[in-house]
C-alpha positions, -999 to +999 in steps of 0.1 A: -033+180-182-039+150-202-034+151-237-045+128-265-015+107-262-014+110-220-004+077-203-028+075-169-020+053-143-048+049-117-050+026-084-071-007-091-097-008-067-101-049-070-062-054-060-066-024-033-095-039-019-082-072-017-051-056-001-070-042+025-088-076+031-056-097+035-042-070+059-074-072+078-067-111+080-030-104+092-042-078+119-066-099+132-040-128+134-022-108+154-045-098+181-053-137+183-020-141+192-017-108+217-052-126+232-075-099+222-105-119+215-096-144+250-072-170+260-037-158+239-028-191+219-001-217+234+027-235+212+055-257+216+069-241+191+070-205+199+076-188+235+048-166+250+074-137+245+080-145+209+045-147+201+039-112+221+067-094+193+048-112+164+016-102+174+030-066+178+044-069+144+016-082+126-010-052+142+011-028+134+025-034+103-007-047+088-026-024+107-003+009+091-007-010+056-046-018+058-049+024+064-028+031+037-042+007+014-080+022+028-070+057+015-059+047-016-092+028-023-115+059-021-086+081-036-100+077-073-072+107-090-047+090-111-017+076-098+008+082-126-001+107-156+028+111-181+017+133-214+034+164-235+035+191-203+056+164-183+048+137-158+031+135-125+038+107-103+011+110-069+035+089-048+065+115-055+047+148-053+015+163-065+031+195-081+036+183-126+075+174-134+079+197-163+090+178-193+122+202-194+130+196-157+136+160-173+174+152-180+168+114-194+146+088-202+151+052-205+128+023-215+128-012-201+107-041-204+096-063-173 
């Protein structure tokens, strides 16, 4: 598929691993606070209820991101490929965008 002009895209494993490490951080913040490793934490600050739905929070949304961010780390195809036959784009679908399927195409700097 790739072509002598083909841009490829691919997942960086530094930034996915520290990903994974910093939700790993966040998940185990959370069970601190749900009191999965003893005594749940007290504050003046935060009720006992409110610290419950945070801890829930942070597990699962850290926890969901930490397992997405895990498979992407040993997932070493390209993310993005975009050469002469068309472009495929992983996170879309995994079937090739045929350059003629392609109605416009617009550049922007970020």
């Amino acid at each position: 598929m790739s072509g002598p002009e083909a841009f490829v895209a691919r997942t960086s494993p530094v930034g996915t691993g520290l990903l994974v490490l910093g939700s790993l951080a966040f998940v185990a913040a959370g069970a601190w606070a749900l009191g999965w490793f003893g005594e749940a934490p007290t504050t003046r600050r935060y009720s006992e209820d409110s610290l419950i739905w945070i801890g829930c929070a942070s597990v699962l949304f850290f926890g969901l991101t930490m397992l997405v961010g895990g498979a992407r780390l040993f997932d070493r195809r390209p993310r993005i490929v975009v050469d002469a036959q068309g472009v495929l784009w992983r996170d879309f679908s995994d079937e090739l965008i045929p350059c003629s399927r392609i109605r416009g195409w617009t550049m922007q700097d970020m």
